[in-house]
N, C-alpha and C positions, 0 to 999 in steps of 0.2 A: 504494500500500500504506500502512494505516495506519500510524503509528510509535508503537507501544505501550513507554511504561519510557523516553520520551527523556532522557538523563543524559548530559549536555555536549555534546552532537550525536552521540553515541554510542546506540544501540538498544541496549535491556537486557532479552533475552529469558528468561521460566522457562524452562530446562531439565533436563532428568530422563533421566536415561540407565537403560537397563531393564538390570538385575542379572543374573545367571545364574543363572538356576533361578527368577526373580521370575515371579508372573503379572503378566497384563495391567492385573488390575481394581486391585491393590498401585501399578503402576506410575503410574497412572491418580490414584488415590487421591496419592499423594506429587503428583506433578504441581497437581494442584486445589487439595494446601496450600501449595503452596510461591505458585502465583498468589497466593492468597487473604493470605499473613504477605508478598509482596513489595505490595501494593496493586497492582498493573497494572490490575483493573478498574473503579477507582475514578481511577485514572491517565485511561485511557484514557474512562469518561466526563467530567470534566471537561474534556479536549480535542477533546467531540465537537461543543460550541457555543462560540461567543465571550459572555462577559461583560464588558459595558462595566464599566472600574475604577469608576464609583460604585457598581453596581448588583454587582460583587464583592465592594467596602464592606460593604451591606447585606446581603449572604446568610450574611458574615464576623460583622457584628454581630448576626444574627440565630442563628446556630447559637451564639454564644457566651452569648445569652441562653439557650437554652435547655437548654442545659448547664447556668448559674447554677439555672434554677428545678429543673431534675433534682436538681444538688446540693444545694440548699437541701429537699428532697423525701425525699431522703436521710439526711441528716443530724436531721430529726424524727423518722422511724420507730423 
């Protein structure tokens, strides 16, 4: 089983308990934000390949670029 949200060797799952009188599609709904504001998807793809730490460096220094040219992009308009 994959371990989705590992936090100290501890599995950190969303969960959403269904209200009384809630529908399904509400329940459903809250569920898919709570994923979505805890990162678990983003969690769990970064843990679905290894990246060698240089090659972590570079994806590191590379989203940071471009961020820099977004905000630089930004800040003209």
């Amino acid at each position: 089983m994959p371990q989705q949200g590992l936090v100290g060797g501890v599995i950190n799952l969303a969960e959403v308990r269904l209200q009384e009188g809630e529908s399904l599609e509400n329940a459903l709904r809250r569920f898919k934000r709570k994923v979505q504001t805890e990162d678990i998807i983003k969690e769990v793809k970064r843990h679905s390949y290894y990246l060698k730490p240089g090659e972590k460096r570079r994806v590191k220094q590379a989203l940071a670029r471009k961020r820099a040219r977004k905000k630089i992009r930004r800040e003209s308009d």
